[in-house]
N, C-alpha and C positions, 0 to 999 in steps of 0.2 A: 504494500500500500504506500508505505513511505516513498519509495520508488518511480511509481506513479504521478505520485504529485512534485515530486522533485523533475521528472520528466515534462510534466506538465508545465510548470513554472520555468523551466528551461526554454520550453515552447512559445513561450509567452512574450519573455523577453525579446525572441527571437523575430515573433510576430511585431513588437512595441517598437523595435530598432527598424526592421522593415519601413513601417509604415512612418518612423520618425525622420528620417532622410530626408533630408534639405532638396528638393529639385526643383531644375530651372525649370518655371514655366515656358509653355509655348506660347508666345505673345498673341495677340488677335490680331488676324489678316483682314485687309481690307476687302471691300468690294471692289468689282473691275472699276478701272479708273483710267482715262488716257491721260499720257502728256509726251514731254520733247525729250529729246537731250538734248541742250542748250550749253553742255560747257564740259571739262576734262581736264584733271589733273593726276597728276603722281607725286607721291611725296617718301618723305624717309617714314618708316614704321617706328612705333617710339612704344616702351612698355606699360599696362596702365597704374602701375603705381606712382613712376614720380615721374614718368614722361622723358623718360634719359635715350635720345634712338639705337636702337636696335643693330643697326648697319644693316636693314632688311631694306628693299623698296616697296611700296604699299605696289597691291593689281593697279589696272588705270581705273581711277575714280572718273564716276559720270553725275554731272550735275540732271535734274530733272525738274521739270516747269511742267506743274499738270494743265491740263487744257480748261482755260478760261479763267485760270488763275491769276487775282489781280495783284503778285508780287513779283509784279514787272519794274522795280526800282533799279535803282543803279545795279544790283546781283539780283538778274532773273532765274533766280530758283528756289522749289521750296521743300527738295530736301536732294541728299545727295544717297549714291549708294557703290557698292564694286562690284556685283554681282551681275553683270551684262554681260553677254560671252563678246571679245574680241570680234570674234568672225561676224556678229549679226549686221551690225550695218557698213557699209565700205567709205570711212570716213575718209577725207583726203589728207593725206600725208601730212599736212603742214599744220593739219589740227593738231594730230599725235604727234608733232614733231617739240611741241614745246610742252615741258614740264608742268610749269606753274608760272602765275600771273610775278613775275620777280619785283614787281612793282609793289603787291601786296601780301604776296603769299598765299593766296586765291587759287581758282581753278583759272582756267584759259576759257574766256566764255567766246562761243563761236562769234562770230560777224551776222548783223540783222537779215542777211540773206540767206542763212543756213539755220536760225532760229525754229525755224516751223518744218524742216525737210528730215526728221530725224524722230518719226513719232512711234508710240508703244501703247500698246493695250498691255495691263499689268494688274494684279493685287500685289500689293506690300505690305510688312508687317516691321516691326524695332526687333533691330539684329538681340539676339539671348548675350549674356555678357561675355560668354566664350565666342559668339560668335562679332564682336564688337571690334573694329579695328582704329586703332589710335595713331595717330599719324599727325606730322609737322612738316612743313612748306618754306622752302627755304628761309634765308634770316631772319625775317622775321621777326621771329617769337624773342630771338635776342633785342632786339630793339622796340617791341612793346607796342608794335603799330599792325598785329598781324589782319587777316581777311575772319571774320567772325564765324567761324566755324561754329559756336559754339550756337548762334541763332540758328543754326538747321539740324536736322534730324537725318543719321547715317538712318538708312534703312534697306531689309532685305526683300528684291521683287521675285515673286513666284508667277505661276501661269502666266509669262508675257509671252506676248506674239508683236511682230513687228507689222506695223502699219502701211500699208503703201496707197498710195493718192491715188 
């Protein structure tokens, strides 16, 4: 008998720790939603405790402007993200050819004529914190004047499909 319940209570525990575990939730995905890529950057990856970089390079980051969004201010975008595949749209050389905006440490926002030619049908959802990538844009951040990263939202897109006119 004693056996039993020591068995039991064994199991219990075993069940309490199970069900105690800390896990990342899965964030809520949005509904379909269109918008642009409007802009493009790479930066150094940096770690997130004290922001020290890596010597990693971040993927190419993609600015995105959803459709009939009115944060068309001096940075048209209202959140950024890395998960585009390279191949999906065939941008011209000379977008991808520059880093970041060296003026502010910004993304590279395309020219008004390339604004609306680069669109996506997507849901997205806020990357889980392993999935979170932290990243710094040339100097910068040494000098106290960087591009406000910190007003948009990284996020991850799922079901997109690419758009064509």
């Amino acid at each position: 008998m004693k056996a039993l319940i020591k068995i039991l209570f064994i199991c219990g525990i075993i069940v309490l720790m199970a069900f105690s575990c800390e896990k990342e939730d899965t964030p809520e995905l949005s509904d379909f939603v269109e918008g642009y890529i409007v802009g493009t950057f790479k930066c150094s990856e940096t770690d997130s405790e004290n922001g020290q970089a890596t010597g990693s390079e971040t993927d190419r980051g993609y600015c995105i402007l959803l459709e009939g969004s009115e944060n068309t201010n001096s940075w048209p975008l209202d959140f950024y993200t890395f998960h585009i595949p390279s191949d999906l749209f065939d941008f011209p050389a000379e977008i991808l050819s520059v880093l970041c905006d060296w003026d502010n440490c910004g993304p590279v926002f395309f020219p008004d004529s390339l604004r609306n030619e680069y669109k996506l049908s997507f849901k997205y959802r806020n990357p889980k914190e392993s999935e979170r990538i932290y990243f710094i844009c040339g100097p910068c951040g040494a000098a106290g004047l960087p591009f406000p990263w910190q007003d948009y939202n990284q996020v991850i897109l799922e079901n997109f499909s690419k758009n064509t006119r």
